[in-house]
BALUMLO-250893 format. One line per 5 residues: number of its first residue (from 1); for each residue y, x, z of C-alpha. Coordinates in Angstrom, 1 decimal, decimal comma, padded with zeros to 4 digits. Layout:
REM BALUMLO-250893
NUM = Y:X:Z ~ ...
***
This chain:
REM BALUMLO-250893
1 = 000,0:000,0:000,0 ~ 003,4:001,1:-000,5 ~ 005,8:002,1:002,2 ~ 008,1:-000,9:003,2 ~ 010,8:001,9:004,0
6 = 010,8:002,2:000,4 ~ 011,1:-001,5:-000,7 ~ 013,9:-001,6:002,0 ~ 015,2:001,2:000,0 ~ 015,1:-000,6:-003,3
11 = 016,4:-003,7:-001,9 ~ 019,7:-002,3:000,1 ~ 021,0:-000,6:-003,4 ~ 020,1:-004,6:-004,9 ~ 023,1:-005,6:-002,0
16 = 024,9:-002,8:-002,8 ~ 025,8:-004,4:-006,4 ~ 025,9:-008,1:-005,6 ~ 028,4:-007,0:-002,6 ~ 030,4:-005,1:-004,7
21 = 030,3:-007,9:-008,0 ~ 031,6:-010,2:-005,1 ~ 034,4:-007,4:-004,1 ~ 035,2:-007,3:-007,7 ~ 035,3:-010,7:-008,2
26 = 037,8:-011,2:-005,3 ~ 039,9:-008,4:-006,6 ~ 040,0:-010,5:-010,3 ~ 040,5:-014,4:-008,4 ~ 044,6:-013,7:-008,0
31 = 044,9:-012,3:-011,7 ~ 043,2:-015,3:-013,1 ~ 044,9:-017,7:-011,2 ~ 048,2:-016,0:-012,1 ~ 047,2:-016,1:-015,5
36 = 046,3:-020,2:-015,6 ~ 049,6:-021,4:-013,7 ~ 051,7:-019,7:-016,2 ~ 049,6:-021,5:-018,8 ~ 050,1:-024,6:-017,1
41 = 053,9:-024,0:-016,4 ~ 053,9:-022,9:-020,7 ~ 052,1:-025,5:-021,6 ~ 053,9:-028,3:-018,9 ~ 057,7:-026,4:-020,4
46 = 056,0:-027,1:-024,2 ~ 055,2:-030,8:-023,2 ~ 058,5:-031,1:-022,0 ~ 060,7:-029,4:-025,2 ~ 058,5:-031,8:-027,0
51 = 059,3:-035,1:-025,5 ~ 062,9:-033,7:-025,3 ~ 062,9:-033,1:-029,3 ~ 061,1:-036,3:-029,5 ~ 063,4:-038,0:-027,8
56 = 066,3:-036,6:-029,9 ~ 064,9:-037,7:-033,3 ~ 064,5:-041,2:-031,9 ~ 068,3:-041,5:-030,7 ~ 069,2:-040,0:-033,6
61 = 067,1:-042,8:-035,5 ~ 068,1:-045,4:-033,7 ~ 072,4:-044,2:-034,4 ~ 071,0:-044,4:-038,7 ~ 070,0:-047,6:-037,9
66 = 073,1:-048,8:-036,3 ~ 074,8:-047,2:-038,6 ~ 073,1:-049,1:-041,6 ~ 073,6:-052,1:-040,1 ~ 077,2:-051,4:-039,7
71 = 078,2:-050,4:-043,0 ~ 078,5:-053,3:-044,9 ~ 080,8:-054,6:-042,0 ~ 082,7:-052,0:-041,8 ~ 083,1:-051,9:-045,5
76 = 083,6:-055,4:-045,3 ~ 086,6:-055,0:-042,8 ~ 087,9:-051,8:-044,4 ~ 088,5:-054,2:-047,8 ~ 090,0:-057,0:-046,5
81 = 091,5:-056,7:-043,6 ~ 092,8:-052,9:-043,4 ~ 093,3:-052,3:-047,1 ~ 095,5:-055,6:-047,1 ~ 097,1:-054,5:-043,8
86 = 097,9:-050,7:-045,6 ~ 099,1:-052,3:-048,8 ~ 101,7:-054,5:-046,9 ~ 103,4:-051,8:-045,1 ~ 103,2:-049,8:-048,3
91 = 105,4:-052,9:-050,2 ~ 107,8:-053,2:-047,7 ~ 109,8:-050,7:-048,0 ~ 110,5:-051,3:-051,9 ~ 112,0:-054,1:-053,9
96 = 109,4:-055,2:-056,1 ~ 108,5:-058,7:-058,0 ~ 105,3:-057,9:-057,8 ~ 104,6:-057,4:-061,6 ~ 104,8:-054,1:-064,3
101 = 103,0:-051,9:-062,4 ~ 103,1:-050,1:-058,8 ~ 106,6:-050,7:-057,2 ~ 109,5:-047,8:-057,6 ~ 112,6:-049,0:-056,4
106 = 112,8:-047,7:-052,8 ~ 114,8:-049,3:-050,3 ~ 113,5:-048,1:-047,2 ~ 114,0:-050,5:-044,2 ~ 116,9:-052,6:-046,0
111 = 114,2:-055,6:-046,0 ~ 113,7:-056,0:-042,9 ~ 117,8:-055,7:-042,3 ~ 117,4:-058,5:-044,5 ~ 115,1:-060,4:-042,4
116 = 116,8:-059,7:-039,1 ~ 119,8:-061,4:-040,8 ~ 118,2:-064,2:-042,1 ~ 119,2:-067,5:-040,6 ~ 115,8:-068,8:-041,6
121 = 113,8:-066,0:-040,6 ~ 115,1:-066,2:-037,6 ~ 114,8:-070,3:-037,2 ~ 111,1:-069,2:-038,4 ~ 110,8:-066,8:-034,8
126 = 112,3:-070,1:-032,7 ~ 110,1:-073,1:-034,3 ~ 107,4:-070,5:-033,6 ~ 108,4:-069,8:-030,1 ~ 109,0:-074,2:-029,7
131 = 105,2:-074,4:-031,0 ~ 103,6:-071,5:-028,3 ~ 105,5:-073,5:-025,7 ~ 104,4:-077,4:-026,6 ~ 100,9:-075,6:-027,3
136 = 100,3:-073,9:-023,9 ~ 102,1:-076,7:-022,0 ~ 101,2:-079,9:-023,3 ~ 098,4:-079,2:-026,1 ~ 096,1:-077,3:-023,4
141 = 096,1:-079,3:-020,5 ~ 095,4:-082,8:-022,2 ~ 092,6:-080,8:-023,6 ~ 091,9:-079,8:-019,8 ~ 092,0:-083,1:-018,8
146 = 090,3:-085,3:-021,6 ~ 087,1:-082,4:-021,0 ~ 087,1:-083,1:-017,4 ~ 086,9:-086,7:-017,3 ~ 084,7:-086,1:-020,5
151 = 082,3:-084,0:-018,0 ~ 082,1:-086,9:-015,5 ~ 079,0:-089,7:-016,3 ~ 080,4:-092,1:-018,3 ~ 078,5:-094,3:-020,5
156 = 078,6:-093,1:-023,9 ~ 080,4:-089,8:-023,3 ~ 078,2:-088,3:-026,0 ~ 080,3:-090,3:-028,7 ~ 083,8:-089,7:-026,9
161 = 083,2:-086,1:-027,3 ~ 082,4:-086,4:-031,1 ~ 085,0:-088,3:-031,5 ~ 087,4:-086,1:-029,5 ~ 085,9:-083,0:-031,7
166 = 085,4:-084,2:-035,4 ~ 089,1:-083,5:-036,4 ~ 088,5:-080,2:-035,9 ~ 085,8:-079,7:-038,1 ~ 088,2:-081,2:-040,8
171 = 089,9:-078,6:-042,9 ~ 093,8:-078,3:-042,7 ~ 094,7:-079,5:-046,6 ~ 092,6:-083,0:-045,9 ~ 094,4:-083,4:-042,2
176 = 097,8:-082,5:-044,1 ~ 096,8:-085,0:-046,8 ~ 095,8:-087,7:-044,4 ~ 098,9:-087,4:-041,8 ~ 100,8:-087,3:-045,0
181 = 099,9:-090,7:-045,7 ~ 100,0:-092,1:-042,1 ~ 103,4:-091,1:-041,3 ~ 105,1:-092,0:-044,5 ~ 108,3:-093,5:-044,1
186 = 108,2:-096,2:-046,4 ~ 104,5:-097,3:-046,6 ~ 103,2:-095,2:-044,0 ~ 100,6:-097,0:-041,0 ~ 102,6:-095,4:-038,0
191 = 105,9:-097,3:-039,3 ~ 103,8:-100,8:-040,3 ~ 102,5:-100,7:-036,4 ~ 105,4:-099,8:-035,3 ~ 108,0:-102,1:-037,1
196 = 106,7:-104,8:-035,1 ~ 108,5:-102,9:-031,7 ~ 111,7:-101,5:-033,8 ~ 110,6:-098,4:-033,5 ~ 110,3:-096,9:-036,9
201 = 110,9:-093,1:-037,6 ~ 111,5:-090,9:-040,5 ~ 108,5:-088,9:-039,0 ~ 108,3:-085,6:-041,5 ~ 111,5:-086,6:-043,4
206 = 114,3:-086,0:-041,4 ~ 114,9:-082,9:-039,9 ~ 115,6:-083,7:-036,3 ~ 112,0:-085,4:-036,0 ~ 109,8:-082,8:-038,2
211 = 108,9:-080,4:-035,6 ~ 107,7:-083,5:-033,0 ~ 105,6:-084,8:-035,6 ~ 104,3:-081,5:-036,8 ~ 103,1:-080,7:-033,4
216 = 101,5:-084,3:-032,8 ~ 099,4:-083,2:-036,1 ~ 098,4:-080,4:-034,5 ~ 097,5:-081,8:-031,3 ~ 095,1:-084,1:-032,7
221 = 093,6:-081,9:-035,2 ~ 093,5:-078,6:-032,9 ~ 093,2:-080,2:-028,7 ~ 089,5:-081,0:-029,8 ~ 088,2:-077,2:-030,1
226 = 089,9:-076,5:-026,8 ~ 088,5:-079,6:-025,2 ~ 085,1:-078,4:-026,3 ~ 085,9:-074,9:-025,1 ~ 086,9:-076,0:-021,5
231 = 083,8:-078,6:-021,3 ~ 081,6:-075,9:-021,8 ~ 083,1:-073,6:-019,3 ~ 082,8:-076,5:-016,5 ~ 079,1:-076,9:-017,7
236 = 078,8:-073,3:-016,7 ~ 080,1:-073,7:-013,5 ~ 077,5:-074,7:-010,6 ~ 077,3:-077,9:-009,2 ~ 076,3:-076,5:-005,7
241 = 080,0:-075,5:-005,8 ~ 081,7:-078,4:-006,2 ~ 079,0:-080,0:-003,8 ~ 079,6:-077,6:-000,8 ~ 083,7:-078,2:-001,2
246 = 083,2:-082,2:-001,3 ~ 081,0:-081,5:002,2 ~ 083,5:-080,1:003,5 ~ 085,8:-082,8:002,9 ~ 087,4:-081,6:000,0
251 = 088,7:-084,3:-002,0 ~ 088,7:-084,9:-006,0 ~ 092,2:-083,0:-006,6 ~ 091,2:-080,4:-003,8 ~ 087,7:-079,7:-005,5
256 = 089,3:-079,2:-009,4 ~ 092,7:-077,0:-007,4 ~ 090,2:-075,0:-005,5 ~ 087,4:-074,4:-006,8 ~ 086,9:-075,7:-010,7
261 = 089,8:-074,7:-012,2 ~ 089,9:-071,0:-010,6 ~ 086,4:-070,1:-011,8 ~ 087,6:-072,2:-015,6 ~ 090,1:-068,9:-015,4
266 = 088,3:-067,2:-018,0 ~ 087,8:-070,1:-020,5 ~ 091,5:-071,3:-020,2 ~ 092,7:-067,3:-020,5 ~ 091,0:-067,0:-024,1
271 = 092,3:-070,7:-024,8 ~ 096,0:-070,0:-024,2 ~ 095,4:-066,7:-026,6 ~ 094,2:-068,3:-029,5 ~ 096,5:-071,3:-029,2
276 = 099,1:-068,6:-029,5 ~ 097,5:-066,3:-032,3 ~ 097,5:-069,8:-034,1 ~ 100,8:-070,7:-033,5 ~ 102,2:-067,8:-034,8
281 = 099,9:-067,7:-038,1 ~ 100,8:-071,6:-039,1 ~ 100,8:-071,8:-042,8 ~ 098,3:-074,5:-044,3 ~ 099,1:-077,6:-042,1
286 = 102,7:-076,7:-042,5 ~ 102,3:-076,0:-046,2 ~ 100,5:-079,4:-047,0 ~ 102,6:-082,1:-044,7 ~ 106,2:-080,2:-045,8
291 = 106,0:-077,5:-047,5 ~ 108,6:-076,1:-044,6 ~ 111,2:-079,1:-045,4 ~ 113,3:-080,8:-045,0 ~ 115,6:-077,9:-045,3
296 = 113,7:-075,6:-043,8 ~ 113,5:-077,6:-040,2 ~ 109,9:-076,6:-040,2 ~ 109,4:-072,9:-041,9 ~ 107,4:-071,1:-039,8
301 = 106,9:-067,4:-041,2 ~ 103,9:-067,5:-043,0 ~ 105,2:-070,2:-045,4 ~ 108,4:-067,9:-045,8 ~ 106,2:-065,5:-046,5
306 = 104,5:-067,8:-049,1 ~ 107,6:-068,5:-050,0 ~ 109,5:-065,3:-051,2 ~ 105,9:-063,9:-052,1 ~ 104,6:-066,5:-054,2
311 = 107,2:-068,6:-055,2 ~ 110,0:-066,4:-055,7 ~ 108,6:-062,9:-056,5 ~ 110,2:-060,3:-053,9 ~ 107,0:-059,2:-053,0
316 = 108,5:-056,5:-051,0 ~ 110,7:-058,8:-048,7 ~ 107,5:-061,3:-047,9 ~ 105,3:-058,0:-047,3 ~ 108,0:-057,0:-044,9
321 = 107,8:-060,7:-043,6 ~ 104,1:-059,8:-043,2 ~ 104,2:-056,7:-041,4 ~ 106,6:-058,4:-038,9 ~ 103,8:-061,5:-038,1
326 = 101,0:-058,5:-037,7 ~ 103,2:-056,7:-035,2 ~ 104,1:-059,5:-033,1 ~ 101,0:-060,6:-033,1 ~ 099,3:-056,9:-032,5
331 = 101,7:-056,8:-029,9 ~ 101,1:-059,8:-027,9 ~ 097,2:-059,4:-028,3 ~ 097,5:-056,1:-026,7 ~ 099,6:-057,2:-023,8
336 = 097,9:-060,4:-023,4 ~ 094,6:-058,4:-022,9 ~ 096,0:-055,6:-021,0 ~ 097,8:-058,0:-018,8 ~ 096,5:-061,2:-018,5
341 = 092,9:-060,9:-019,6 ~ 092,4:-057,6:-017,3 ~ 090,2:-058,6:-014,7 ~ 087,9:-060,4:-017,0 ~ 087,4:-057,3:-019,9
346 = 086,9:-055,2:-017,0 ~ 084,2:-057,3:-015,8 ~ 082,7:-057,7:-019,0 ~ 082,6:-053,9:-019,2 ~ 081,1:-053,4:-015,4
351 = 078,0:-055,7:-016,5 ~ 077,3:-053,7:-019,6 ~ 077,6:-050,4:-017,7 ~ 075,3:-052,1:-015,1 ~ 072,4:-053,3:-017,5
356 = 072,3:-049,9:-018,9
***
């Protein structure tokens, strides 16, 4: 038999080597692991330009798109509304009919001396002025009113507010047509109904009654879209409101004071602005019921405008006329929003910034 000093022998150089792989294989463990977290911290950086680059090219494709879908818009409103605005300002400083070519005869500012010193022109700024004011103050709260009673439950409110509405929807030539007819001083229907009192009037023909007859047109044709407006504001206010205050012993007046017609402050704010923008931009209504007679009593600029432009060729003096309407009325939209509409573009802006 052999020795078992010598197996011992070969078996103690056997755990020699594995003891010294397992030394050698501690030594290696840090190196290795070194080497896979920089992989992972390559690989997790590589992931991450990646999604960055990835989310680059979709921004970027989502800006094309809007940008598609802009473009024809913006082409649309370049064309007609700033080319327009351009060529205006362009004209007003020359004297020009209009016809033989592009204008020449420069005159600089002497048209809108002209204006400045025209006793129509200037009758045109204080109709317009009389209109904003019988608008705002008498047009817009019977509007106010008729929508609140209209918001109450009354039997066959459906049909009062279409009735209320419908002139609206007609355009201004057939309104201008119809009043035309109606207030006709000979065989008009407001002087038949009203012969039987005495009370007939020259209505559109004489110039100390125009201007109330042109505004009663426009309160029926126009209060119907503010009506509408104001309705559906008070449908958007909640009825747990109005509720709570008539608990509390609020009464009818109390309830519209306190708490209807503050949170209506929005809807009546964009009311009064486009009653105003309108007032100021009056041509077709005037145009069809007078034409801006009698003797002018009811010009307002945009049929001087029409006038000089189209009737009598001085282009250049109506596109200085023109200018003048787009900077009063730049002017006062400005304001308006800056000043009076404040609180509400601001909050508009604060729930966009929030639901991003």
């Amino acid at each position: 038999m052999r020795d078992p000093e010598g197996a011992s022998e070969l078996v103690a150089p056997a755990d020699e080597r594995s003891g010294a792989a397992a030394r050698a294989g501690t030594a290696e463990a840090p190196g290795a692991a070194g080497r896979a977290g920089a992989a992972g911290r390559a690989g997790a950086a590589g992931r991450a330009g990646a999604a960055a680059r990835a989310g680059a090219a979709s921004r970027l494709r989502g800006r094309v798109t809007i940008a598609l879908f802009l473009l024809p818009a913006l082409a649309l409103f370049g064309l007609l509304v700033l080319a327009p605005i351009l060529v205006a300002m362009y004209t007003s400083v020359f004297k020009w009919n209009g016809l033989g070519g592009a204008p020449t005869d420069f005159v600089g500012a002497a048209n809108f001396g002209r204006m400045f010193s025209d006793e129509v022109f200037l009758g045109d700024l204080w109709r317009g002025l009389v209109l904003i004011v019988l608008s705002t103050t008498v047009q817009l709260p019977l509007a106010l009113g008729i929508a609140m009673l209209l918001n109450q439950r009354l039997r066959g409110r459906a049909l009062y507010r279409l009735l209320f509405f419908a002139p609206y929807v007609l355009s201004e030539v057939i309104t201008g047509v119809l009043f035309t007819m109606i207030l006709s001083p000979d065989q008009g229907v407001a002087n038949r109904l009203l012969a039987v009192a005495g009370l007939e009037s020259a209505w559109l023909s004489d110039p100390s009654s125009v201007m109330v007859s042109l505004f009663l047109v426009m309160t029926w044709k126009y209060f119907g879209f503010h009506m509408i407006l104001y309705l559906a504001g008070r449908q958007g206010i909640p009825e747990e409101l109005t509720e709570a205050a008539r608990i509390d012993g609020a009464t009818a007046w109390e309830v519209f004071r306190h708490v209807t017609l503050p949170l209506l402050g929005p809807t009546i704010r964009i009311s009064g602005f486009l009653s105003v923008i309108g007032a100021i931009q009056l041509f077709d209504l005037v145009w069809v019921l007078t034409g801006g007679g009698p003797a002018h009593s009811s010009e307002t600029m945009a049929v001087t405008m029409f006038q000089f432009g189209f009737k009598r060729y001085q282009v250049g003096y109506a596109s200085a006329i023109s200018v003048v309407m787009f900077v009063i009325s730049l002017v006062f939209a400005l304001g308006y929003q800056r000043f009076v509409m404040r609180r509400d573009t601001e909050g508009a802006i604060t729930v966009m910034r929030d639901q991003r």
